[in-house]
C-alpha positions as CSV (number, residue, x, y, z in Angstrom):
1,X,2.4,18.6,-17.2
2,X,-1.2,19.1,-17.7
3,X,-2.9,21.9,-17.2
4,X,-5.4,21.9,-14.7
5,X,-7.8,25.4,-14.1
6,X,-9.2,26.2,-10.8
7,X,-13.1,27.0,-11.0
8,X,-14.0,28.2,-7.7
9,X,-17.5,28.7,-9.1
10,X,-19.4,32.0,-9.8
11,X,-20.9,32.0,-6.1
12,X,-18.2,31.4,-4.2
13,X,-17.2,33.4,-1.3
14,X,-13.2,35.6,-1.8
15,X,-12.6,33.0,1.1
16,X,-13.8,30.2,-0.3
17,X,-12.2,30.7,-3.9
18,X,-9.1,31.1,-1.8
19,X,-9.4,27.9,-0.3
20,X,-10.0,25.9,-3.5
21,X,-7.0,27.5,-5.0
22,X,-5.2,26.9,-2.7
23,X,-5.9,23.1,-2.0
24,X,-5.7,22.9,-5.8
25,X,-1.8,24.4,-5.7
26,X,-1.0,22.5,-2.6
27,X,-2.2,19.2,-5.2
28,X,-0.3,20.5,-8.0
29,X,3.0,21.0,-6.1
30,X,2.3,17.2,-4.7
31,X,1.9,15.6,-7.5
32,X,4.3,17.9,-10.1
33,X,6.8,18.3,-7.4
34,X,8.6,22.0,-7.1
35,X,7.2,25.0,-9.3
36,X,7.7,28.5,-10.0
37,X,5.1,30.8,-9.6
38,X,5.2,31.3,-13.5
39,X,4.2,27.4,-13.7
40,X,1.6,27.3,-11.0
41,X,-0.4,30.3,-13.2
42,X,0.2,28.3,-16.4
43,X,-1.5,25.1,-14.5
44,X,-4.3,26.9,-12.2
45,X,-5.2,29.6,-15.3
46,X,-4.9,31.8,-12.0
47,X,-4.0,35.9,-12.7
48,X,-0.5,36.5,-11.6
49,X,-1.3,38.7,-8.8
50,X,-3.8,35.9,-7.6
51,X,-0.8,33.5,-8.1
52,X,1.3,35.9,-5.7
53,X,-1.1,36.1,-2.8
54,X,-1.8,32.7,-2.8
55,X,2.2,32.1,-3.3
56,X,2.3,34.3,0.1
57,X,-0.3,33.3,2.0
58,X,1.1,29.2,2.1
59,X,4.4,30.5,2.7
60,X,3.1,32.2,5.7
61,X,0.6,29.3,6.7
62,X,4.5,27.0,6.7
63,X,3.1,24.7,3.7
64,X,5.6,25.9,1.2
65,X,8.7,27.5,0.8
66,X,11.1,28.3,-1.6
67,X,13.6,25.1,-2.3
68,X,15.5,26.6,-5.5
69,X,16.0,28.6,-8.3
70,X,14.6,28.2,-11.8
71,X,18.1,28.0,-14.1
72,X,15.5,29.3,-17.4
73,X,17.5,31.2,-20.2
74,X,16.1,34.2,-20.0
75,X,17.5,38.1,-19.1
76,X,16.8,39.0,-15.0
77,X,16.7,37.1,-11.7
78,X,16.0,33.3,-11.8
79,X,12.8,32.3,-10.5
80,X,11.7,31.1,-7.4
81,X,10.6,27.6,-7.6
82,X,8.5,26.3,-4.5
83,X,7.8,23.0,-2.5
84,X,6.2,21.5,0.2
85,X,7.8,21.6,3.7
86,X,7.6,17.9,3.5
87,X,9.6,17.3,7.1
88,X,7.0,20.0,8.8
89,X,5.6,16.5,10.7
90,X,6.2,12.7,10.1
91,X,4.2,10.0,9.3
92,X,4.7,6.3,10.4
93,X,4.3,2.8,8.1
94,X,3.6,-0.3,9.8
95,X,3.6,-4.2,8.7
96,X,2.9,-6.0,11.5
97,X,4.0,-9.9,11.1
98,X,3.9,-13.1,13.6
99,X,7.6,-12.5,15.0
100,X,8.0,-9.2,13.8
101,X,6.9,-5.6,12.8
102,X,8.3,-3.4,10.2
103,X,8.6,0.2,10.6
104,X,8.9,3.2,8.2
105,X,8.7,6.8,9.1
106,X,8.3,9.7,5.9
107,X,7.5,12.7,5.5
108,X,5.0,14.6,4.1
109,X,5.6,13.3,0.0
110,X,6.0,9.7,1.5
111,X,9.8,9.8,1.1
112,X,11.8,7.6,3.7
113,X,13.8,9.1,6.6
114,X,14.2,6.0,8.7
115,X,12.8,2.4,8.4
116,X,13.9,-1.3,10.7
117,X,12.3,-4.8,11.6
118,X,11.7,-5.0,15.4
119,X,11.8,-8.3,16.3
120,X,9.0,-9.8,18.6
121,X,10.0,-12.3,21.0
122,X,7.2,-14.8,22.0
123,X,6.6,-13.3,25.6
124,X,7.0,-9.7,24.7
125,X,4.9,-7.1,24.9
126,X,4.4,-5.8,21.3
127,X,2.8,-2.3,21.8
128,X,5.8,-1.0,23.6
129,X,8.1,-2.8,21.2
130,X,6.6,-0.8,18.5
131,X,6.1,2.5,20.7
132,X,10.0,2.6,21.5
133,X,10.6,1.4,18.1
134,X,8.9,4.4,16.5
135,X,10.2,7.0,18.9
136,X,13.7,5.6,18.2
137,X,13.6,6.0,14.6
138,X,12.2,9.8,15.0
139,X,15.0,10.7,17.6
140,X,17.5,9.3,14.5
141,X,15.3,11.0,12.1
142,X,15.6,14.5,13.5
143,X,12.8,14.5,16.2
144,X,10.3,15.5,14.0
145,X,6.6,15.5,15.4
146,X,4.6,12.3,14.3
147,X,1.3,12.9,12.6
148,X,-0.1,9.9,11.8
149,X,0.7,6.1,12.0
150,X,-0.9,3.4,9.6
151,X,-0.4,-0.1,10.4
152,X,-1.5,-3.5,8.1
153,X,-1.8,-7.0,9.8
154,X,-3.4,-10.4,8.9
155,X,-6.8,-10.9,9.6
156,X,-10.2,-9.2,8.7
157,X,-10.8,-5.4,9.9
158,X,-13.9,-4.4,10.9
159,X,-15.1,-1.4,8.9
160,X,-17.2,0.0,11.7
161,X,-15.0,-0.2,14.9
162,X,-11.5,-0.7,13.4
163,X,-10.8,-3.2,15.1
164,X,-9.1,-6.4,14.1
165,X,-10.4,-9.9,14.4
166,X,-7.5,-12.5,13.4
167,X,-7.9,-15.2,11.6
168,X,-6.3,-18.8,11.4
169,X,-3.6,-19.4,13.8
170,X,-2.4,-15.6,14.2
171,X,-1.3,-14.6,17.6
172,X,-3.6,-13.5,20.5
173,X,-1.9,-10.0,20.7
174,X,-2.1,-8.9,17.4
175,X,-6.3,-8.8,18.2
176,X,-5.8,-5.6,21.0
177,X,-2.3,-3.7,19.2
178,X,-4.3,-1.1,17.5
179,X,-5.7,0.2,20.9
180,X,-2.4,0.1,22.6
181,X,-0.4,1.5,20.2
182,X,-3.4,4.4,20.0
183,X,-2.9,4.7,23.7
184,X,1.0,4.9,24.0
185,X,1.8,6.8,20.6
186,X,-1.1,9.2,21.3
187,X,-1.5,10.3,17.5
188,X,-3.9,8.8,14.6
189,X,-3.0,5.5,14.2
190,X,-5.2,3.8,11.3
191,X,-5.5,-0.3,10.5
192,X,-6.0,-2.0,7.3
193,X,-5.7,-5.5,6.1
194,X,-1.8,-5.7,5.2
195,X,-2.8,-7.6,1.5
196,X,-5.0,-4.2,1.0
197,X,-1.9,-1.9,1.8
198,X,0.1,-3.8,-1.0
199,X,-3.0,-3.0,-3.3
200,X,-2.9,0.6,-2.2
201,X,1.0,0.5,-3.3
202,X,0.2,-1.1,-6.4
203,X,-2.4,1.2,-7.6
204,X,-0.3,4.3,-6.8
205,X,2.7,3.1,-8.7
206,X,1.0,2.1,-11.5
207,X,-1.3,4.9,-11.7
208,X,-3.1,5.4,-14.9
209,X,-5.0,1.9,-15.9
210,X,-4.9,0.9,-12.3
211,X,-9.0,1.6,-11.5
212,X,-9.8,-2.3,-11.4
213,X,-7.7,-5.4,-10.5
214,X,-7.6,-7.5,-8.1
215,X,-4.1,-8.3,-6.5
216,X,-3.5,-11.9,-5.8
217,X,-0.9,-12.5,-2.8
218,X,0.8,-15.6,-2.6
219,X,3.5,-16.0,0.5
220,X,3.5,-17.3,3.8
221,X,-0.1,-17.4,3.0
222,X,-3.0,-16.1,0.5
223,X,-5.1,-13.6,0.4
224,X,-6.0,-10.7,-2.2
225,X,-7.1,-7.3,-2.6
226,X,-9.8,-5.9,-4.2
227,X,-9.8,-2.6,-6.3
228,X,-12.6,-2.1,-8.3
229,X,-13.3,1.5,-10.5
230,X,-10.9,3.0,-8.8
231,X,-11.9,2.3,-4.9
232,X,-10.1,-0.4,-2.7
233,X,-13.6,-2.9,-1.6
234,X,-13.6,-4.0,1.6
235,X,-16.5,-6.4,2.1
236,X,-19.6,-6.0,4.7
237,X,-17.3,-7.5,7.6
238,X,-13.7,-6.1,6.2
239,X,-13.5,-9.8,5.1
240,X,-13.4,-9.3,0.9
241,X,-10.4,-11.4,0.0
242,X,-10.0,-13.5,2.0
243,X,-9.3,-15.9,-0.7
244,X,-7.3,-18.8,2.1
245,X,-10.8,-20.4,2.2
246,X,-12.0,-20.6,-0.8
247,X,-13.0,-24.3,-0.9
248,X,-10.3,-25.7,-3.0
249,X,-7.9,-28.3,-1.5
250,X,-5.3,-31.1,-2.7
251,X,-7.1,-32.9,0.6
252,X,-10.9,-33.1,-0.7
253,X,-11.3,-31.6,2.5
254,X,-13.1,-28.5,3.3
255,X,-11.9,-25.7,5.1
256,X,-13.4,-24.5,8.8
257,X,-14.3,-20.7,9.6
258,X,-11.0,-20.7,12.0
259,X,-8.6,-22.8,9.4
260,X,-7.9,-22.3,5.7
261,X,-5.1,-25.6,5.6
262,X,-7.4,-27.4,3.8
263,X,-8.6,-24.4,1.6
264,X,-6.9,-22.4,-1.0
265,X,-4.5,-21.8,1.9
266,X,-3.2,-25.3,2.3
267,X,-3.1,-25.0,-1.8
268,X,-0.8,-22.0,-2.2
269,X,0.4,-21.3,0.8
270,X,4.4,-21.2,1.3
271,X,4.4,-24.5,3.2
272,X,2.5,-25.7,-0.1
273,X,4.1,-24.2,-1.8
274,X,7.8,-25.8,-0.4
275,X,6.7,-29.2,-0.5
276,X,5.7,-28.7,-4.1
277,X,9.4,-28.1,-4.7
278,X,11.0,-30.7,-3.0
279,X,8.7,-33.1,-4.9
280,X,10.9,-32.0,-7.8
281,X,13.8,-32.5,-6.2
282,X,14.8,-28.7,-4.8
283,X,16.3,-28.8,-1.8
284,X,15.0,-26.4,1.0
285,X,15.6,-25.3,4.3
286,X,12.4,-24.6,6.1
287,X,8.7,-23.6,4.7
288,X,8.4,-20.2,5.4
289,X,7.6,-17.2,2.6
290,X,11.4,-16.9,2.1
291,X,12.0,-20.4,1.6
292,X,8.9,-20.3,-0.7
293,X,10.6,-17.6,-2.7
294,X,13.7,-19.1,-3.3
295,X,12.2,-22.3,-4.5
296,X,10.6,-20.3,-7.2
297,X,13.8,-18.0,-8.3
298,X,15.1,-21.8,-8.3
299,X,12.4,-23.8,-10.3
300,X,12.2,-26.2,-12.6
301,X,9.9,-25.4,-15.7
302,X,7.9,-28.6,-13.9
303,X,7.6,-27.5,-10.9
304,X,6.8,-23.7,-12.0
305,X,3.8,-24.9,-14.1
306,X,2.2,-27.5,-11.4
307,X,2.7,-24.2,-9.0
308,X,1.1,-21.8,-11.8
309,X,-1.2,-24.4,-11.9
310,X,-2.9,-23.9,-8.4
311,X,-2.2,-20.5,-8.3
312,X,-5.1,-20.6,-11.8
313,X,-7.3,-22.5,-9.9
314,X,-7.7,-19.9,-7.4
315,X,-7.7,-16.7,-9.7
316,X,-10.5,-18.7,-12.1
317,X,-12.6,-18.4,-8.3
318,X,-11.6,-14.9,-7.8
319,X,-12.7,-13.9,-12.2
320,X,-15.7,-15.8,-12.0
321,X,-17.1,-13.6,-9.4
322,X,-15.8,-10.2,-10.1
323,X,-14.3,-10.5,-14.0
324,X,-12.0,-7.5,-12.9
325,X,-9.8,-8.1,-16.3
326,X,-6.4,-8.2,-14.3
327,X,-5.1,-10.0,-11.7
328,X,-1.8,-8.8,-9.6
329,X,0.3,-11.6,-8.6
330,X,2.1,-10.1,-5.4
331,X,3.4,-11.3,-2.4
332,X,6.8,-13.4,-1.4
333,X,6.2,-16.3,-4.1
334,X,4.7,-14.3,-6.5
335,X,7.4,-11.2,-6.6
336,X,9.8,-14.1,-7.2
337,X,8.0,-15.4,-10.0
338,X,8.0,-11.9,-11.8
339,X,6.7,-12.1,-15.6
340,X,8.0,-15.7,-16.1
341,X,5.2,-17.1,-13.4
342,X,2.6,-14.4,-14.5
343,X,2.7,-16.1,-17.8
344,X,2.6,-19.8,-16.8
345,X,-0.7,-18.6,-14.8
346,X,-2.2,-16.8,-17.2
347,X,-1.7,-19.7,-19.7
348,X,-3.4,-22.1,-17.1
349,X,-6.6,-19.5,-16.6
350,X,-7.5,-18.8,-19.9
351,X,-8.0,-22.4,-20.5
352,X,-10.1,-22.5,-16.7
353,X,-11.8,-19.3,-17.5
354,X,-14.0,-17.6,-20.9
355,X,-13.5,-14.5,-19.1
356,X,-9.9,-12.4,-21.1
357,X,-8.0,-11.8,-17.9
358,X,-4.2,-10.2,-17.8
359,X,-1.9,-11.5,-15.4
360,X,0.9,-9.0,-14.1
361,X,3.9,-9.3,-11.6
362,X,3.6,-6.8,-9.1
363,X,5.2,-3.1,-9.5
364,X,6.1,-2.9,-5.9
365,X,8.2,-6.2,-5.5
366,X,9.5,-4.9,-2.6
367,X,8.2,-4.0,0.8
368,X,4.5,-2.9,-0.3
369,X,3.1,-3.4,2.9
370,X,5.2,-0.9,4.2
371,X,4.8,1.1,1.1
372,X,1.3,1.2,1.3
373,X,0.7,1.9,5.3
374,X,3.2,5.1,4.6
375,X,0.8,6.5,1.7
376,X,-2.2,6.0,3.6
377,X,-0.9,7.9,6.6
378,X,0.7,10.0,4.1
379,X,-2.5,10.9,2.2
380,X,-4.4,11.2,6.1
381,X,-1.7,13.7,7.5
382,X,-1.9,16.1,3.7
383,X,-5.7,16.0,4.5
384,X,-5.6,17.2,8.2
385,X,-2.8,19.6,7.5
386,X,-3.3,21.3,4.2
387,X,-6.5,23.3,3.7
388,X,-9.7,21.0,2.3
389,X,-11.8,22.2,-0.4
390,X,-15.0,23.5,1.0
């Protein structure tokens, strides 16, 4: 652990020193996990009676509470080690697909109590699929009150009014879901581009030496997330990454502001990236991100390099502009190419690009959509519900 020392500042009010210490414990006990009150004065630099009244006063506020014993060598009682009352309220995960929606429910540390795909059918009416979805999974999760629900679908987001404006061929309900799922759910409910959850995952796994990258998904389609010096960027019009148009085409056609097929898209994209394979001879059942993905566990060293190939062609776009010294390959195609892919790229791009550039696999191979709508709620409910720093 490091040791970290609260500095309420020589000004500050009994109440607002209180506060700061206590937001700063709250932190500590987030990110260490349980401590005793011994380890909490080592880490804050806090006296031990201040250690005890704050130790008291979050017990009593129903943020903490004693979830063991420490089993030290040492002559007397073990001591008390605390935690956060993680299940105090709920938070929801959403990845909202064409057909589907995935659902996760967590608590307050982000660990899972309950998760399922709800399937869509064509005529359906999606906000009350998801609304009895989500009230299912808390009835078999305990009945827990819900705090806050993040969701992540295709399509740019505007950073003004939240609201969604599809692009490509998505369909027409995915443009109104935020406000009826708002309406029925009646709790926060938050929307981000589903390519910029994955990045949120990925830069919360990795943690140190995750301030700038830019993750590059490659599935069903392509897109890719920006995180520069720490903050996720999100373009004037929510549109930054939108990498399916980027003019680059097998076709020497251009792509249209309402189709990326002949873009980067048509390039990349699982259906590409299917008929790739079976002009090496792979046999496959549909072009879908899971047929995608199983031509690449299944490649031939041919077929991987032509595929690494286009995959370069749009991360030499994406350097040339921003130079942000790694590039995430994530997504259904790319978490099946793992470091073997991530090579063949990064062999292609150095010979595209001047600029040194590191290509990774993704950390969160699986589900980081989900993964990343969970700790954005997650992080939203701590800040509502645990006392801010004044």
């Amino acid at each position: 652990m490091t040791a970290t020392r609260a500095q309420p500042g020589r000004n500050a009010s009994p109440r607002t020193a209180r506060a700061i210490n206590d937001r700063l414990a709250l932190r500590l006990l987030q990110e260490e996990g349980p401590l005793t009150a011994a380890q909490l004065k080592e880490l804050t630099g806090m006296s031990r009676p201040s250690v005890a009244d704050l130790v008291e006063r979050l017990q009593d506020s129903g943020l903490i509470e004693v979830v063991g014993e420490s089993g030290a060598a040492r002559r007397g009682p073990n001591a008390r080690v605390y935690g956060i009352v993680a299940d105090r309220a709920y938070v929801a995960g959403l990845d909202v697909r064409v057909e589907s929606i995935g659902v996760e429910i967590a608590d307050l540390l982000g660990r899972t109590v309950a998760r399922a795909d709800l399937t869509v059918p064509y005529d359906a009416d999606p906000a009350r699929t998801i609304a009895g979805g989500v009230d299912l999974l808390l009835g078999a999760a305990g009945g827990k009150p819900l705090h806050t629900v993040a969701f992540g679908a295709p399509g740019l987001v505007n950073p003004v009014t939240g609201r969604l404006s599809t692009t490509g061929e998505l369909p027409a309900w995915h443009g109104d879901f935020v406000d009826e799922v708002r309406g029925r759910l009646g709790v926060p409910v938050l929307l981000e581009n589903e390519v910029n959850l994955a990045a949120v995952a990925e830069q919360r796994v990795r943690g140190a030496g995750a301030d700038t990258f830019v993750l590059l998904w490659i599935g069903g389609g392509v897109g890719a997330a920006l995180v520069l010096e720490g903050r996720l960027r999100r373009g004037n019009s929510g549109g930054a990454g939108e990498v399916g148009f980027l003019p680059i085409s097998s076709s020497g056609r251009l792509p249209t502001s309402t189709n990326c097929d002949d873009g980067f898209h048509g390039l990349a994209g699982s259906r590409a990236v299917c008929d790739l394979a079976r002009a090496h001879g792979l046999a496959l059942h549909g072009s879908d991100a899971a047929a995608a993905a199983s031509a690449v566990l299944a490649g031939t060293p041919g077929f991987l390099d032509e595929l690494a190939g286009r995959i370069a062609l749009g991360a030499a776009a994406v350097c040339a502009v921003l130079d942000p010294g790694q590039i995430i390959l994530a997504g259904e195609v790319g978490a099946a190419g793992g470091p073997d892919l991530a090579a063949r790229v990064a062999s292609t791009l150095a010979t595209l690009s001047p600029l040194r550039t590191e290509v990774r696999p993704t950390a969160v191979p699986s589900g980081p959509i989900l993964r990343g709508a969970v700790i954005t709620a997650m992080d939203t409910a701590q800040n509502a519900l645990f006392p801010p720093t004044p």
